[in-house]
PALO-698844 format. One line per 3 residues: number of its first residue (from 1); their letters; for each residue x, y, z of C-alpha. Coordinates in steps of 0.2 Angstrom, whole numbers, plus 5000, padded with zeros to 4 digits. Layout:
N
NUM) a) X:Y:Z | ...
This chain:
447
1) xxx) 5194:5276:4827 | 5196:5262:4843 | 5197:5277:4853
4) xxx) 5184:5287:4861 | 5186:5305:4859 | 5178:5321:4869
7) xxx) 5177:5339:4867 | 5166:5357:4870 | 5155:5359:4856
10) xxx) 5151:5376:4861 | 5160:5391:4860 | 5173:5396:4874
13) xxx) 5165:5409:4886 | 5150:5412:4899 | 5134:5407:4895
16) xxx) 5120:5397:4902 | 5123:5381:4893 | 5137:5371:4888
19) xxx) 5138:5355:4879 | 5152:5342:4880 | 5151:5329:4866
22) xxx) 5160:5311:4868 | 5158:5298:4852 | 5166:5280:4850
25) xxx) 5163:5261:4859 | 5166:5269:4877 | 5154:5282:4876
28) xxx) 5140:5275:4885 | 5151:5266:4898 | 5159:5283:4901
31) xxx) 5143:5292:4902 | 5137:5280:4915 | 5152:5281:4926
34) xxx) 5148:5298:4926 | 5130:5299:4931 | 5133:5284:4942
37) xxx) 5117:5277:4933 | 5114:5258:4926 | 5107:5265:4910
40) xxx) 5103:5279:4897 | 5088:5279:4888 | 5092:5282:4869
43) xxx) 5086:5298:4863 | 5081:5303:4879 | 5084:5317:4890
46) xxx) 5091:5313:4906 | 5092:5326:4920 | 5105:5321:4931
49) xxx) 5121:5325:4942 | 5137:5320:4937 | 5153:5317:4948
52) xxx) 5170:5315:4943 | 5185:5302:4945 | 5185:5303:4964
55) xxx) 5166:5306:4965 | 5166:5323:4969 | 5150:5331:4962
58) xxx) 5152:5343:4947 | 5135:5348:4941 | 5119:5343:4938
61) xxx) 5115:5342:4919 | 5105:5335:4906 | 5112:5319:4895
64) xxx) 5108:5313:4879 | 5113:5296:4873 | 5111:5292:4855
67) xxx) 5116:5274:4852 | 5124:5269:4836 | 5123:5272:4820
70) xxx) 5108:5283:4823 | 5120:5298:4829 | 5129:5313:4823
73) xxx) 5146:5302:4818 | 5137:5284:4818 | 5146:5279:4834
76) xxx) 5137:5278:4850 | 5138:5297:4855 | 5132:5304:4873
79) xxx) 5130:5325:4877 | 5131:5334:4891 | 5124:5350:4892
82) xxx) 5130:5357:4908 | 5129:5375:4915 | 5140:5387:4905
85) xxx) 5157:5393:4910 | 5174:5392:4910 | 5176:5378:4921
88) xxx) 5159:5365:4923 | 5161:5359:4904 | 5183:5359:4909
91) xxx) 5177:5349:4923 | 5167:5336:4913 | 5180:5335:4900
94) xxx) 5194:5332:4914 | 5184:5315:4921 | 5181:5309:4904
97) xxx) 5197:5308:4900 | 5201:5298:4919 | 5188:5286:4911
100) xxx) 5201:5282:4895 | 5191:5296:4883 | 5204:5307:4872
103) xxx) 5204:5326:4866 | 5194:5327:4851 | 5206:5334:4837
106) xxx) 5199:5349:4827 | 5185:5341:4814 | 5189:5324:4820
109) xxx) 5168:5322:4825 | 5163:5327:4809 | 5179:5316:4802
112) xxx) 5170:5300:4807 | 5153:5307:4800 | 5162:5305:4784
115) xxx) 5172:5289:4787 | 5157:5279:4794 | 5146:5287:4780
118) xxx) 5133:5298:4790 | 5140:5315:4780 | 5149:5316:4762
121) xxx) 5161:5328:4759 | 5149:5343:4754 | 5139:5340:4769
124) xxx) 5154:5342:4781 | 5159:5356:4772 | 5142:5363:4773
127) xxx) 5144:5360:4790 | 5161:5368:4793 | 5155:5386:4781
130) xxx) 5139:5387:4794 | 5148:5390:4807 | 5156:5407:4800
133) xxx) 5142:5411:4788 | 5142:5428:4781 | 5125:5432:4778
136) xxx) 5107:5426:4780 | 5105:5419:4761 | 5125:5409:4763
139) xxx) 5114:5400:4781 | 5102:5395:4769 | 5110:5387:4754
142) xxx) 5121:5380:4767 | 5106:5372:4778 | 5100:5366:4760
145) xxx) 5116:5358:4756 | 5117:5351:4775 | 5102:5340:4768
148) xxx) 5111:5332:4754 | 5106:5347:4740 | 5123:5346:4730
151) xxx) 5128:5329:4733 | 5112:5324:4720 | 5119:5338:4708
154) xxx) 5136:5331:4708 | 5126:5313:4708 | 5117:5316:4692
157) xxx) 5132:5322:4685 | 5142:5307:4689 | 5128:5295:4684
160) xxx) 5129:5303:4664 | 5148:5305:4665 | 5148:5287:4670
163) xxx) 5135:5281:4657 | 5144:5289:4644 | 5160:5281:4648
166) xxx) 5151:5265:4646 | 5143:5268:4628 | 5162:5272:4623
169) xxx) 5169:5257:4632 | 5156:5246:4624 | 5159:5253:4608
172) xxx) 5175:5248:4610 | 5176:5229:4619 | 5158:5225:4612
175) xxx) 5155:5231:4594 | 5149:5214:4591 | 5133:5217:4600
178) xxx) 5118:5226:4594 | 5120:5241:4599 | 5112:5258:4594
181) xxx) 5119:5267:4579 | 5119:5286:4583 | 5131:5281:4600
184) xxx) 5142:5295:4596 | 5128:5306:4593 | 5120:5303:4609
187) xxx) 5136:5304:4620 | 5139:5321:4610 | 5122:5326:4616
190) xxx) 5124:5321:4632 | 5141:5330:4634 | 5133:5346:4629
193) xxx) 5122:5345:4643 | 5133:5342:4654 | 5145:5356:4650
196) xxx) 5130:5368:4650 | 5126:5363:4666 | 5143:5364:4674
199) xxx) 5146:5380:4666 | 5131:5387:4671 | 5136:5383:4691
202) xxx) 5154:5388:4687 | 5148:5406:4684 | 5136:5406:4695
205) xxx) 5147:5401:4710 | 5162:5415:4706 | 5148:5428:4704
208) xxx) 5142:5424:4722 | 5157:5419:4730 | 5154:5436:4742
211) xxx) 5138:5425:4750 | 5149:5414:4756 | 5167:5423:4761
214) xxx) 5157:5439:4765 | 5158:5454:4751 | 5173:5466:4752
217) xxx) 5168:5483:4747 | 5182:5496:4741 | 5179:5512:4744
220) xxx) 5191:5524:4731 | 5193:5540:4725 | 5207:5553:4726
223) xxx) 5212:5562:4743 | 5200:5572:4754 | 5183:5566:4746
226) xxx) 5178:5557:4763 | 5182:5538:4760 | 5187:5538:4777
229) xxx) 5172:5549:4783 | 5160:5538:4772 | 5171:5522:4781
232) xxx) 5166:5530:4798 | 5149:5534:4794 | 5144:5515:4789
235) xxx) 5151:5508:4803 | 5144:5523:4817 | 5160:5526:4824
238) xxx) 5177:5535:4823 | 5189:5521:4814 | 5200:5530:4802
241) xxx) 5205:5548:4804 | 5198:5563:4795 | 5209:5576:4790
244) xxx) 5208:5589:4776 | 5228:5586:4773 | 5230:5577:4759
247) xxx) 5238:5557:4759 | 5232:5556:4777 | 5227:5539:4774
250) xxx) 5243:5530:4768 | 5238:5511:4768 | 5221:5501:4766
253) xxx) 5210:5500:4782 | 5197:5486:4784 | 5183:5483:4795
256) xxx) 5165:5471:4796 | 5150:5479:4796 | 5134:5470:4794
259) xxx) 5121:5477:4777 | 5105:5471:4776 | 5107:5453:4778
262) xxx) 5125:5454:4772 | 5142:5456:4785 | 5152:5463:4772
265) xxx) 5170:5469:4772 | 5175:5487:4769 | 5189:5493:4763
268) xxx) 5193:5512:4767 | 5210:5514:4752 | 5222:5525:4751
271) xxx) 5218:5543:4739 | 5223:5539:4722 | 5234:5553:4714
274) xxx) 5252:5554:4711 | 5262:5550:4723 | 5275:5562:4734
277) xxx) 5286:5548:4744 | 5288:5529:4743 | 5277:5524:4757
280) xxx) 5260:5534:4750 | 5266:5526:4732 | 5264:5508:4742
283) xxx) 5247:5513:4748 | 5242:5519:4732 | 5247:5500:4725
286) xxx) 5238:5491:4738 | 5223:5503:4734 | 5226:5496:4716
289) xxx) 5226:5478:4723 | 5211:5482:4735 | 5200:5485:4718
292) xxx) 5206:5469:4709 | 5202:5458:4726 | 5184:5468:4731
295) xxx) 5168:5461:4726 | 5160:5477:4725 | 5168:5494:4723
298) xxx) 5163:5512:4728 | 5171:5528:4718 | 5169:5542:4729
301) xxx) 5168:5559:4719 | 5168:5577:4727 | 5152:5584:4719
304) xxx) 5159:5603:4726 | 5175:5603:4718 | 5179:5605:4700
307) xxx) 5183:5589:4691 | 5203:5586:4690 | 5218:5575:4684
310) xxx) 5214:5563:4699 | 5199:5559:4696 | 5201:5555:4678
313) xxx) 5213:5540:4687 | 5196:5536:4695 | 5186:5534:4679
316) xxx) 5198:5526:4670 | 5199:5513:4687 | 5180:5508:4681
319) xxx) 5181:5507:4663 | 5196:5497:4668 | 5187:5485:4679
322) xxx) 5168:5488:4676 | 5165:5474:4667 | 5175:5462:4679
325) xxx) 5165:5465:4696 | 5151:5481:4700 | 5155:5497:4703
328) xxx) 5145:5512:4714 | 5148:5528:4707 | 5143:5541:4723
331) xxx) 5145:5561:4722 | 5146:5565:4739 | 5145:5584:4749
334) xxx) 5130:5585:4742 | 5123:5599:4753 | 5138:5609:4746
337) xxx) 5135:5618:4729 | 5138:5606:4715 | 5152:5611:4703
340) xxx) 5159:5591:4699 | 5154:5590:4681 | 5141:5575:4684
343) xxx) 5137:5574:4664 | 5157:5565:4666 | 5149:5550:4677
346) xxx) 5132:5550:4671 | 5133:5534:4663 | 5138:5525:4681
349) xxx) 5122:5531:4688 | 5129:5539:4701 | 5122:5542:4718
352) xxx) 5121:5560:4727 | 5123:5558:4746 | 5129:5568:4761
355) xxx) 5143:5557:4771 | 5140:5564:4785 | 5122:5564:4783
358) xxx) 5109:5550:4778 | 5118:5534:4770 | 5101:5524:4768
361) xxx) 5101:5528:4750 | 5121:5518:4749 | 5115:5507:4762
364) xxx) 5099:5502:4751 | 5107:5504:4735 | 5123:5491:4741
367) xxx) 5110:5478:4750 | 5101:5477:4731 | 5115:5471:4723
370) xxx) 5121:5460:4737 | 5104:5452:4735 | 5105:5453:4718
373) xxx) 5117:5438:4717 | 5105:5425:4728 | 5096:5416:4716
376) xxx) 5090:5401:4727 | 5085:5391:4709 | 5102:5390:4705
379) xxx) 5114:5377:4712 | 5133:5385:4720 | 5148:5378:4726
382) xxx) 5153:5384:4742 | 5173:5380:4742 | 5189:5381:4732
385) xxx) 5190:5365:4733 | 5173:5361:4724 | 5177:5371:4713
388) xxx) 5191:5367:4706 | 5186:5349:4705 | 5172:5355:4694
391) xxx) 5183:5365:4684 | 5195:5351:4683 | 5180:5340:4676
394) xxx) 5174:5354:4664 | 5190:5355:4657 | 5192:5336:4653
397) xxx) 5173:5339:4645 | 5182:5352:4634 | 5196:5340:4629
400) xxx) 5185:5324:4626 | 5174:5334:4610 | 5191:5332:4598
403) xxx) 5195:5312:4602 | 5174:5309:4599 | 5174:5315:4583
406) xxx) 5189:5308:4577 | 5184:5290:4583 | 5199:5289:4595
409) xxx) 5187:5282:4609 | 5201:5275:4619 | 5207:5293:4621
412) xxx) 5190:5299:4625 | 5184:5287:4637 | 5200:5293:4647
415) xxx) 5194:5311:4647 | 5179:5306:4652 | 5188:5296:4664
418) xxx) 5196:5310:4672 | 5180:5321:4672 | 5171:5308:4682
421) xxx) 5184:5305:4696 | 5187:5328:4697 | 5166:5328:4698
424) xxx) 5168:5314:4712 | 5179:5322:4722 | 5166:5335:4728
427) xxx) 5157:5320:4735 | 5163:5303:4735 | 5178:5292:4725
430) xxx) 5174:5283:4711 | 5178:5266:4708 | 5177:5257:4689
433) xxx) 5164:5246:4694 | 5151:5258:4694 | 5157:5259:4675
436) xxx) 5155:5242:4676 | 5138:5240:4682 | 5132:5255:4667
439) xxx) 5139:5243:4655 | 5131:5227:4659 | 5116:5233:4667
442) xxx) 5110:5245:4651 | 5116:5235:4638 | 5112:5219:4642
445) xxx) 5129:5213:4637 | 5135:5193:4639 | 5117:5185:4637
């Protein structure tokens, strides 16, 4: 990090402001070359023009300078924000770099964040997830966890996982010294709480995993009873194509469109039935595919037409998958007469609707559940990544119970050794004298 980088922290395009950011030892010097000033005022803003290598004047802007480590990456950092456009924020990256600046890499801001220890890991991912947030409530846990939310989760974790790890090693190394009896009954206790807890945030984050990647909705039924019409009514315009011929829709089409405060994914299938030729039998798979990866799932039903073989295929899909992920029953052509058998889906609650008509009810009905899933007491992990370091530490929970009971406490403590550094890795590295410290600090050991 000797080098002092620059970039555009705004998005490429017209608008009335850009901003250029530079951060590292030459930041300020740069800055000043730039404004052809003697100083910057920290934290101030300064309006002023700016001229480049050859002193040719580029704009008149406003500059920042925030001196280290009371900045964004802990560096001395200094923004422009110029006049938007293609080529005034170009213009200022240009004569930064004459000045000995170099391109930014992608993340690389947010890189020394972390390295200089402004952000931890699930603050810069925080970050990062923002950025492409897929509803209002996925902005807010984000924002939440921007101000250091799940890193004291994942602390207080840690902190138990570490005591723990200490009562076992004192046991071990120190059962000399006078310490409690019922150790093995208060690690147990402790471990069931701990397990609870991650479980409990395990669910949690796979059932709302849509707040954060946006929900994929699969619309399916079997040909001709308007998925695609229903596709192009939610999103106002003509995407797929209506036909009364049969199979007309051979392979999965997917479009954004925003519901409530969700932007969810749609997923328009292709008619489940048996197949006539090779490339509808494809479609018909990735329909099959298309349910297993949606969040939610719409079973469109022809309420005008007599109940067949096909949509039999459809009921079976949701008895199938029902209890995996949600599912919408809707009847639509409901201002035709009704001759579907609705006693058939009754249990599924189904919704009567017009496709070509009013969608609030659907619209409604879809935003409930989608809101359904935001409970803002509960804590969520927003990545892969965090999750399968919490499931890694879970699983080394699960294996540490059989070695406690038994009295194999070297074997335990290195479960529980292995739950602490998979729990740490959402945040910070562990280092054994953290263990250390638990050990010597509680227990008073080597008076």
């Amino acid at each position: 990090m000797d080098h002092t980088i620059v970039a555009i922290a705004t998005a490429h395009g017209i608008g009335s402001i850009s901003i250029v950011r530079l951060s590292g030892h030459e930041a300020y010097g740069i800055a000043l070359k730039l404004s052809q000033r003697e100083k910057l005022t920290p934290r101030y803003a300064t309006l002023t023009p700016l001229y480049d290598f050859s002193a040719t004047l580029m704009d008149e802007a406003i500059v920042i300078y925030f001196q280290n480590p009371k900045s964004f990456t802990g560096e001395d950092v200094v923004e422009f924000q110029c006049h938007g456009g293609v080529m005034v924020a170009q213009q200022v990256v240009q004569a930064s770099l004459s000045y000995g600046a170099v391109l930014a890499q992608p993340g690389e801001f947010s890189k020394r964040a972390f390295l200089n220890g402004r952000l931890d890991l699930t603050q810069a991912e925080a970050i990062a997830s923002l950025i492409e947030a897929k509803s209002d409530d996925a902005a807010r846990i984000l924002a939440r966890q921007m101000r250091g939310e799940l890193r004291g989760y994942v602390e207080k974790i840690r902190d138990a996982l570490v005591e723990i790890l200490a009562y076992s090693e004192v046991v071990i190394d120190y059962a000399e010294e006078d310490l409690p009896r019922d150790v093995v009954d208060q690690i147990t206790h402790k471990l069931h709480v701990i397990q609870k807890e991650l479980s409990k945030t395990l669910a949690s984050s796979h059932r709302r995993s849509g707040l954060m990647q946006g929900y994929r909705v699969a619309i399916i039924g079997k040909p001709n009873v308007g998925k695609s019409s229903l596709l192009n009514a939610l999103l106002e315009y003509e995407r797929a194509i209506v036909s009364d011929i049969a199979g007309t829709t051979r392979d999965t089409i997917e479009e954004s469109v925003r519901i409530g405060t969700h932007l969810i994914r749609l997923v328009d299938t292709a008619g489940i039935r048996h197949a006539h030729d090779e490339i509808e039998r494809i479609g018909i798979e990735r329909s099959i595919v298309a349910i297993e990866q949606a969040d939610r799932v719409i079973a469109l039903f022809d309420s005008s037409h007599a109940m067949e073989s096909e949509d039999d295929a459809i009921i079976a899909l949701i008895e199938e998958y029902s209890s995996s992920k949600p599912f919408m029953c809707v009847l639509n052509k409901s201002d035709l007469p009704t001759v579907f058998p609705v006693n058939k889906v009754a249990q599924y609650d189904p919704l009567l609707l017009n496709c070509k008509g009013d969608l609030n009810g659907l619209i409604e009905a879809l935003s409930r559940s989608m809101d359904g899933d935001n409970d803002s007491q509960e804590m969520m992990l927003i990545s892969q990544r965090q999750i399968g370091a919490a499931s890694e530490a879970l699983d080394a929970i699960d294996e540490a119970y059989q070695p406690l009971q038994s009295g194999e406490l070297e074997l335990f403590s290195f479960h529980i050794n292995q739950a602490i550094r998979s729990i740490s890795a959402i945040t910070r590295p562990y280092h054994l004298d953290e263990m250390f410290d638990k050990m010597f600090g509680q227990f008073c050991l080597g008076k």
